[in-house]
C-alpha positions as a Python dict, from the first residue, in 0.01 Angstrom:
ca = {
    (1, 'X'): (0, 0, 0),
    (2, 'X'): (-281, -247, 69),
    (3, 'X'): (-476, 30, 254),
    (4, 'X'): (-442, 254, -12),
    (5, 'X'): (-540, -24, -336),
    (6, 'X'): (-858, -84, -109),
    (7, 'X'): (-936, 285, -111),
    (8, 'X'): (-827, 330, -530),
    (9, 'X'): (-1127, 1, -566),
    (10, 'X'): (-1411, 184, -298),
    (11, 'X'): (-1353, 548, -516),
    (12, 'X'): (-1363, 385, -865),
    (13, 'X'): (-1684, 179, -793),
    (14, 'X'): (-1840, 491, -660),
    (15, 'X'): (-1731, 671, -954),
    (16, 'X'): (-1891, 380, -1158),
    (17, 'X'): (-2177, 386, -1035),
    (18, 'X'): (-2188, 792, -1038),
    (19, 'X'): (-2060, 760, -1415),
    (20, 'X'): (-2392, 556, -1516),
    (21, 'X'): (-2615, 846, -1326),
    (22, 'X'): (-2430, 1093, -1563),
    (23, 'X'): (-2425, 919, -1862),
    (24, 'X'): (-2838, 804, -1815),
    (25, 'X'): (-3066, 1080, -1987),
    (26, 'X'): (-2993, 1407, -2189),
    (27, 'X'): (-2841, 1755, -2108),
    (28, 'X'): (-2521, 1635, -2068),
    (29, 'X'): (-2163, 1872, -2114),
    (30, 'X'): (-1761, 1824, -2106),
    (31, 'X'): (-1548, 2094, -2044),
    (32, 'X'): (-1167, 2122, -2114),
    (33, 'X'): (-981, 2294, -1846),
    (34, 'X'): (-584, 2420, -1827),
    (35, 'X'): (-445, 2604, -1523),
    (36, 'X'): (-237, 2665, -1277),
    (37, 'X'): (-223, 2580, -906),
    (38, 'X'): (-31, 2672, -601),
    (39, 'X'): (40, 2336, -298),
    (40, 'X'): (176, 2370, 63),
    (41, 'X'): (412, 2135, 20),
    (42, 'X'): (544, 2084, -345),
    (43, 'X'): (631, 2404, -586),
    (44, 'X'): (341, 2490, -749),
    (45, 'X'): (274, 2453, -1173),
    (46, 'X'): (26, 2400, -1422),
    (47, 'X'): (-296, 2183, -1451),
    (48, 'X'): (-506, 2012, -1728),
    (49, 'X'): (-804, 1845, -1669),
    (50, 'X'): (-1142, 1763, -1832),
    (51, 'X'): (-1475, 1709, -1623),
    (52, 'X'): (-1751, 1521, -1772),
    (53, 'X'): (-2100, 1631, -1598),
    (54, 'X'): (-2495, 1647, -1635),
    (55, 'X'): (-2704, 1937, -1614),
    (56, 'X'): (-2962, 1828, -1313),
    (57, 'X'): (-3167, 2142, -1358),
    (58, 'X'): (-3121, 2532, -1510),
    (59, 'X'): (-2925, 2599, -1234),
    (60, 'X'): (-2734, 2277, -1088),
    (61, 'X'): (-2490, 2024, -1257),
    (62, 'X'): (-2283, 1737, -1145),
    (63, 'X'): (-1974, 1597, -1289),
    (64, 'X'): (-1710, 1371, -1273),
    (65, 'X'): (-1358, 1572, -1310),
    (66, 'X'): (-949, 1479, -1307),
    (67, 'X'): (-737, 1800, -1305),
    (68, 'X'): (-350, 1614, -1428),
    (69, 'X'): (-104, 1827, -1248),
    (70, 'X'): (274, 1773, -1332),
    (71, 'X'): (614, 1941, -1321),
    (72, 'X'): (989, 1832, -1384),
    (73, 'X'): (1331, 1967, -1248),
    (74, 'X'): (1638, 1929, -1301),
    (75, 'X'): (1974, 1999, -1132),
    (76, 'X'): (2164, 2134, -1464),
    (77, 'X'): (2519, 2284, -1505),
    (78, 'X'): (2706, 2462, -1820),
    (79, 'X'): (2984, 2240, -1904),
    (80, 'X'): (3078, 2390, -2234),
    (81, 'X'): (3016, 2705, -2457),
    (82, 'X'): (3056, 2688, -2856),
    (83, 'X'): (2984, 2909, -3093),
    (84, 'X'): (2957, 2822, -3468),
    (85, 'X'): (3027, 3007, -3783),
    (86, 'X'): (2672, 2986, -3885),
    (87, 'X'): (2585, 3181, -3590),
    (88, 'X'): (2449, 2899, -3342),
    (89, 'X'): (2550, 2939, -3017),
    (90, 'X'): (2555, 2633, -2803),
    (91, 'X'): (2569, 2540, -2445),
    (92, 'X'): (2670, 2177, -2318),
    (93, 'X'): (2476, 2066, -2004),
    (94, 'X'): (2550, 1851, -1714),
    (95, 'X'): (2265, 1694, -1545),
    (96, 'X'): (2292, 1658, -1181),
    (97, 'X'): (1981, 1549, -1118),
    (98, 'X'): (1635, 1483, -1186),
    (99, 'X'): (1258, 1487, -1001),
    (100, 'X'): (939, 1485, -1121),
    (101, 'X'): (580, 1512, -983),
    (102, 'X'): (203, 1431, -1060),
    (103, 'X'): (-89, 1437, -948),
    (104, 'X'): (-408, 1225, -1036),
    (105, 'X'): (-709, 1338, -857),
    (106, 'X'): (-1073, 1153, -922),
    (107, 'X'): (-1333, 1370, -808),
    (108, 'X'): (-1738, 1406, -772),
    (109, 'X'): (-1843, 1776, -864),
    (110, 'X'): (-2136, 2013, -846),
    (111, 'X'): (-2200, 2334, -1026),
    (112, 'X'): (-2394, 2650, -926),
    (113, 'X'): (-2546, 2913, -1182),
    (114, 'X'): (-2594, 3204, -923),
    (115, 'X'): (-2768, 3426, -1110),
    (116, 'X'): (-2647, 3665, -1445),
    (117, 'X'): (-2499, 3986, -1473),
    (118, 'X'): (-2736, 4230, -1588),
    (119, 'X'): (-2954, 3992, -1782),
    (120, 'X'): (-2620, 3924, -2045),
    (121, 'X'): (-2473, 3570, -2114),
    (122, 'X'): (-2229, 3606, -1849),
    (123, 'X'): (-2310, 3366, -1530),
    (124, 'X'): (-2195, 3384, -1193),
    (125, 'X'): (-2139, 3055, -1029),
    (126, 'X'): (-2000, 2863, -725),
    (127, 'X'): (-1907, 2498, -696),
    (128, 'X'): (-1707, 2238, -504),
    (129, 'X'): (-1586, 1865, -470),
    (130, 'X'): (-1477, 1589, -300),
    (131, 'X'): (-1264, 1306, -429),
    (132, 'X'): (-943, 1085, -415),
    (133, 'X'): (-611, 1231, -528),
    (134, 'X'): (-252, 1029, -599),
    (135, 'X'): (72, 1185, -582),
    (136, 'X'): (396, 1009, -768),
    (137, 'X'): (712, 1148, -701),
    (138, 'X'): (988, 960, -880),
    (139, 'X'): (1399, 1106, -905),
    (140, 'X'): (1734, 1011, -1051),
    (141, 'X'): (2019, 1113, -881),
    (142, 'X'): (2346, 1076, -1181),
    (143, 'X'): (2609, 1185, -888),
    (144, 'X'): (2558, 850, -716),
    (145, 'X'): (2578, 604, -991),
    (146, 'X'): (2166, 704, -1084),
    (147, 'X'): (2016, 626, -783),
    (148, 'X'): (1654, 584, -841),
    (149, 'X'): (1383, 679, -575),
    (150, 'X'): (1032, 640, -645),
    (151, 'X'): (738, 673, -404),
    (152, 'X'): (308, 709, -366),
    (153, 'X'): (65, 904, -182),
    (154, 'X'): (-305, 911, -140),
    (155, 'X'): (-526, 1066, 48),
    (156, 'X'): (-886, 1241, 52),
    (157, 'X'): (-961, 1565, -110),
    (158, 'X'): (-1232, 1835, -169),
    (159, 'X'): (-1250, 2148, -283),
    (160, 'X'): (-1420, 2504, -317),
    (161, 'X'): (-1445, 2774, -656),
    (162, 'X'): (-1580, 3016, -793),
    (163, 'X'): (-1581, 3167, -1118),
    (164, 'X'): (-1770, 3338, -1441),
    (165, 'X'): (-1906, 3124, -1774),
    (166, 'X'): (-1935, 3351, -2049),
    (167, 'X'): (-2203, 3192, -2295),
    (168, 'X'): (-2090, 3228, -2714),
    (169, 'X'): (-2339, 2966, -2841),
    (170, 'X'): (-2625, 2745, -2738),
    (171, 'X'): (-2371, 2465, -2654),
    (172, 'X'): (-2034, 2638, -2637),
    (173, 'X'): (-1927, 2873, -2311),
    (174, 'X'): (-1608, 2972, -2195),
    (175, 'X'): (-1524, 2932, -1786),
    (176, 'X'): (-1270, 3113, -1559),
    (177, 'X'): (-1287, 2957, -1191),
    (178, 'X'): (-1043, 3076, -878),
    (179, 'X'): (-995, 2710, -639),
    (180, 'X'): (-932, 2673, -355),
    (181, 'X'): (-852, 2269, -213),
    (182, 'X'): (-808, 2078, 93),
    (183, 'X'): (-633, 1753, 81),
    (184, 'X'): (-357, 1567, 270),
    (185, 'X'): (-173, 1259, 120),
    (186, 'X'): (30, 972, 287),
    (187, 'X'): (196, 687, 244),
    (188, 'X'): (350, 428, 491),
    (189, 'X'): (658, 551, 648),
    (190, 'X'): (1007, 371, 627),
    (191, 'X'): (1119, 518, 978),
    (192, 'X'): (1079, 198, 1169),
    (193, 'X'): (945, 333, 1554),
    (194, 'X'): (798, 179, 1839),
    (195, 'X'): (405, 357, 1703),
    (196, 'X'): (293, 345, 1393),
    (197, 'X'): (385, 642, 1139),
    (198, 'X'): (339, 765, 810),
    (199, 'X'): (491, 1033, 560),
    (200, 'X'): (241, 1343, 509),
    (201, 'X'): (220, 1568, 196),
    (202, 'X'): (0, 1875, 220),
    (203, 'X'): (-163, 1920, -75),
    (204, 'X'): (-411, 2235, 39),
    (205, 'X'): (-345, 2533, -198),
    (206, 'X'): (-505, 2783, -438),
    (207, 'X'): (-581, 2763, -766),
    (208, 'X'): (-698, 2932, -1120),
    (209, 'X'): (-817, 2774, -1446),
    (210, 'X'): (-955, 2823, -1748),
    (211, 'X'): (-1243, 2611, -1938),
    (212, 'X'): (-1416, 2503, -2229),
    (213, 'X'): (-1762, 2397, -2201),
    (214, 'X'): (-1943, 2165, -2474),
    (215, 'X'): (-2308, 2029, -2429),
    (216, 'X'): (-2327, 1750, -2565),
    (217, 'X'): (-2645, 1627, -2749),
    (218, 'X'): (-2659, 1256, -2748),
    (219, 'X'): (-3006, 1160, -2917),
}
């Protein structure tokens, strides 16, 4: 755990300093982004995210960017069936058990405009990152008296897309992107053994997501 605080302070003074870079000067944007995205190692669900960048030319931006993922299950049985004169129909149910999952990435981006199609406000472009990612996975077990069992990962991450931004207004475009990410997570492992060991989450998947992008004009 001391390892990984160390790491948490390196990325967010790097992400300090990058955030002054961004926020000095003009042409800057935010976009709002909601998707979905696919993991080796834990079931895939949705995203939401925002990414706060600069335009560095016509053609090149950079960005800071967190992309939320999170998903719940539960373990959940029909006890009971009623049905009610007033026509509700309603179903008792047991919970077994309960997990849930998130993921908090912090990540440095860059942004490509490739070139348009056939000189109309549709862009192509390409882009990547590379960051620091956390993974929380927490669960309740009711059958044993609620056992609780919480745990952390971190680990390095970067990643590849590519997508279309479809231009409405001067300061207003809309963004589809296809992801594709790289990352591995760990954490200390309780196994006690001779060498020293950890517990590995693969976090490499693919993803999609959709996006608004704002300019903003702070002068």
């Amino acid at each position: 755990m001391e390892i990984i605080m160390k790491r948490i302070f390196v990325v967010m003074l790097v992400f300090l300093v990058f955030s002054c870079l961004i926020i000095a000067g003009d042409q800057r944007k935010i976009v709002f982004n909601v998707g979905y995205a696919g993991f080796k190692d834990i079931n895939s669900g949705p995203t939401f995210g925002i990414n706060f960048g600069k335009q560095i030319d016509n053609r090149v931006a950079i960005g800071l960017e967190t992309n939320i993922f999170r998903k719940s299950m539960y373990d959940e049985s029909a006890i009971a069936d009623t049905s009610y004169a007033s026509g509700i129909y309603q179903s008792t149910l047991e919970t077994a058990k309960e997990s849930h999952r998130t993921i908090v990435p912090l990540v440095g981006t860059i942004d490509i405009d490739i070139g348009h199609f056939q000189n109309r406000p549709l862009k192509y472009k390409l882009g990547g990152g590379f960051g620091y990612q956390l993974l929380f996975g927490s669960s309740v077990n009711y059958q044993g008296q609620g056992i609780t069992d919480n745990k952390a990962y971190a680990g390095w991450l970067w990643f590849l897309k590519t997508g279309l931004e479809y231009q409405i207004s001067r300061t207003t475009s809309f963004i589809w992107e296809v992801i594709y990410s790289s990352s591995r997570v760990s954490r200390a492992s309780d196994i006690e053994a001779d060498l020293p060991t950890e517990d590995v989450v693969n976090l490499s998947g693919l993803g999609a997501r959709f996006g608004l992008s704002l300019a903003l004009d702070w002068h």
